[in-house]
Every structure is written in C-alpha cells, then in structure tokens.
C-alpha positions in Angstrom: 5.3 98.6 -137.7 8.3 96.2 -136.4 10.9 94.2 -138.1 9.0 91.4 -137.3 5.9 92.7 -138.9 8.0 93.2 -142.4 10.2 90.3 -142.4 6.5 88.2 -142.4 5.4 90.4 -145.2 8.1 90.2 -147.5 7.9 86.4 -146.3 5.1 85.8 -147.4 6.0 87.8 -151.1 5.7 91.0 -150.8 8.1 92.8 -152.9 7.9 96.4 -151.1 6.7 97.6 -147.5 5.4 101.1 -147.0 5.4 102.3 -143.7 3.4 105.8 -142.8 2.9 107.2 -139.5 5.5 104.7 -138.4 8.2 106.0 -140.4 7.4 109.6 -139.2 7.4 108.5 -135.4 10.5 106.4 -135.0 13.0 107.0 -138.5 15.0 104.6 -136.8 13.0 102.1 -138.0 13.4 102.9 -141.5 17.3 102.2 -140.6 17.0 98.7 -139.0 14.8 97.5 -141.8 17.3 99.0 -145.1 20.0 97.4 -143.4 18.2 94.0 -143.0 15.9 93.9 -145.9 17.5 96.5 -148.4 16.2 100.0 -149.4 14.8 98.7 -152.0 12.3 97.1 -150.3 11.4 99.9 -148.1 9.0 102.8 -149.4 8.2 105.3 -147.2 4.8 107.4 -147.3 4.9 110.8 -147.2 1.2 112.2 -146.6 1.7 116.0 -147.6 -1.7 118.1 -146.6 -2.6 121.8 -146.7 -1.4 122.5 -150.1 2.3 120.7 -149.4 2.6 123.0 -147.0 2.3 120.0 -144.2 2.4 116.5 -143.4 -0.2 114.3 -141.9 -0.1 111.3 -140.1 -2.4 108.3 -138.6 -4.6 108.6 -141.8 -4.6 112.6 -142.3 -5.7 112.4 -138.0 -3.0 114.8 -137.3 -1.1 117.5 -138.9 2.5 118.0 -138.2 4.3 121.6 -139.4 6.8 119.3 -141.2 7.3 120.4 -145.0 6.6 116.8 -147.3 10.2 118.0 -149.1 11.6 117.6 -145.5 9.9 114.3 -144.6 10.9 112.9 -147.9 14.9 113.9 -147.4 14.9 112.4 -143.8 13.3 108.9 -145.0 15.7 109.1 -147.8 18.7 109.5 -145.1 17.1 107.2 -142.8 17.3 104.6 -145.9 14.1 104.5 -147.7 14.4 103.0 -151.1 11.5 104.7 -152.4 9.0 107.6 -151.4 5.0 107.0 -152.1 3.7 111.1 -152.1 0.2 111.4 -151.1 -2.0 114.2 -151.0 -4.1 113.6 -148.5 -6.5 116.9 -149.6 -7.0 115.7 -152.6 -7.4 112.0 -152.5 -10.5 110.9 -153.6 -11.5 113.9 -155.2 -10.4 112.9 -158.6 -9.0 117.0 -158.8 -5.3 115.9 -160.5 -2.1 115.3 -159.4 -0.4 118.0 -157.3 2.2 118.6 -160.0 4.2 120.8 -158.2 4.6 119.2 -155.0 5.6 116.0 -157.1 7.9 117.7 -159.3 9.6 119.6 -156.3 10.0 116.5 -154.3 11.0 114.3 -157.7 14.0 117.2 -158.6 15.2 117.0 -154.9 14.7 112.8 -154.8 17.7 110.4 -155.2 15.2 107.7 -154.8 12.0 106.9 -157.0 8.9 108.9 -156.3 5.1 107.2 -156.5 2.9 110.0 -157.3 -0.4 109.8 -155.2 -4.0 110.7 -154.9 -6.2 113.0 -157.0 -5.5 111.0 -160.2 -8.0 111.7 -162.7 -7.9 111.1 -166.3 -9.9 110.1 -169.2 -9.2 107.2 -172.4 -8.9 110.4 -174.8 -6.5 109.0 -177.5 -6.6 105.3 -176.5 -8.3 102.4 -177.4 -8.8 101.4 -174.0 -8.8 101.6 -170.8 -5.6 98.9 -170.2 -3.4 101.4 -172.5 -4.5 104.3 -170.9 -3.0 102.6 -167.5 0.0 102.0 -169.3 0.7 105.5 -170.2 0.2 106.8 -166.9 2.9 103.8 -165.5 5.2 104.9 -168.4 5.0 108.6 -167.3 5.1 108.0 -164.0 8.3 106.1 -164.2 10.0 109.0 -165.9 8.8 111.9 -163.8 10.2 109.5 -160.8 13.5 108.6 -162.4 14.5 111.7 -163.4 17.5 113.9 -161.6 17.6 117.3 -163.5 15.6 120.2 -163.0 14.9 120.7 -167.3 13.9 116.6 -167.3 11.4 117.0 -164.6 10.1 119.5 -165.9 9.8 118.1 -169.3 8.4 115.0 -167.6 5.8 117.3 -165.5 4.6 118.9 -169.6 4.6 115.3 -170.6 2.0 114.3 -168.2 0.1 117.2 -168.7 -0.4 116.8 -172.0 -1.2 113.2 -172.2 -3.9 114.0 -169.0 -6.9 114.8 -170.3 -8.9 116.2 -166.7 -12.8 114.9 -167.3 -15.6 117.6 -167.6 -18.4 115.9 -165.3 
C-alpha cells in the first residue's frame, strides 16, 4: 500500500507485488513503484463483478461502475507489468473461468493476464493431478501472451477443450 511496504516485500524475495483497492484509489502509486522497482514487478488486480460489467474493491465491499477492460488499460498506463483478473462472483464457486471477460481483456492487454477465480477442472486425460496443473499453467500462459484476436481465440478453444467442468 506504500513504496515502503513493497520495497520490504520484494526485499525480503518476493518476485511480484499485487496491489487491489490500492491500485484503484491512488494509480499514482502504480507509477512510483514501475519506476523504482520495474513493471515487471508490479501486478495489478482487477476484481471485475456483476458479469464484467463492474469492478469491486476492498474485497468485493464496494462496487464501482468502472468496466474491468477500463481498469485493466489505466493500470497498464499507470505501469503495471501484469494484470491478475478476478471474478469476484464467481470465486469460490468452482463455476469456470469467465472466458469472455478474460479473452476480451487478454485481446486488448499489452501486458500478461492471470486468469482468476471459478477454476474448476477435473484429471480427465492425465495421470495425475501434478500434470493436470501443468496444463492449466501451459494454457494459461498462452491465452495471456497472446496479441491477436484469431490466437486468443484459439487459445480461449484450447482451454475449453482440455477443461473438463466436474458433474457433482
């Protein structure tokens, strides 16, 4: 929540800081830490609620008419290395991804994007759980890494074929 607070974090090895509400109350922030730390070290959360219609902040408290794709582009201008998109409906509920907020935000993303919250998937065609994890790492890597409309969407049919949504 200060530059002070990070620079002991990444002290004490921390690879990565996320900031939340913090980021969406003062994006000035974001700015003083990229330029002493490096984007690459800041990830910003974006907390999308009510069908990514919304954001949320101080834990899903309060809801904020701001669009997640909005949020997202002013961290990314404010000089956030990464975005982490959580939707705060859904998490917990083990429902699946929101694939189309994530590939809409991941199209319109020069930065990586961490998919969030709803994940849930059985070992269906692995041997165990440890490969199973390693797929969805794998596919999560290319949804976030890609830049073209056809590739994120190719991504997005990768994942949903490889995500085999439990029946209990």
């Amino acid at each position: 929540r200060s530059v002070a607070h990070v620079s002991e974090l990444l002290r004490a090895g921390a690879d990565k800081v996320v900031l939340g509400t913090a980021a969406q109350v003062d994006t000035g922030l974001i700015t003083k830490l990229a330029r002493r730390f490096g984007s690459q070290a800041i990830v910003c959360s974006v907390d999308a609620c009510e069908n990514g219609q919304k954001t949320a902040r101080n834990s899903g408290q309060f809801r904020e008419n701001t669009k997640p794709l909005i949020a997202a582009e002013q961290f990314i201008e404010a000089g956030a290395g990464e975005i982490l998109l959580q939707d705060v409906d859904r998490d917990g509920t083990m429902l699946g991804l929101n694939l189309g907020l994530i590939g809409d935000i991941a199209r319109q993303s020069p930065v990586p994007v961490i998919a969030s919250s709803g994940l849930k998937f059985s070992w269906a065609g692995s041997s165990s759980p440890r490969s199973s994890i390693q797929v969805l790492m794998t596919h999560s890597k290319v949804l976030s890494s890609t830049s073209s409309n056809s590739d994120t969407q190719s991504s997005i049919e990768v994942m949903r074929s490889w995500w085999v949504p439990s029946s209990s």
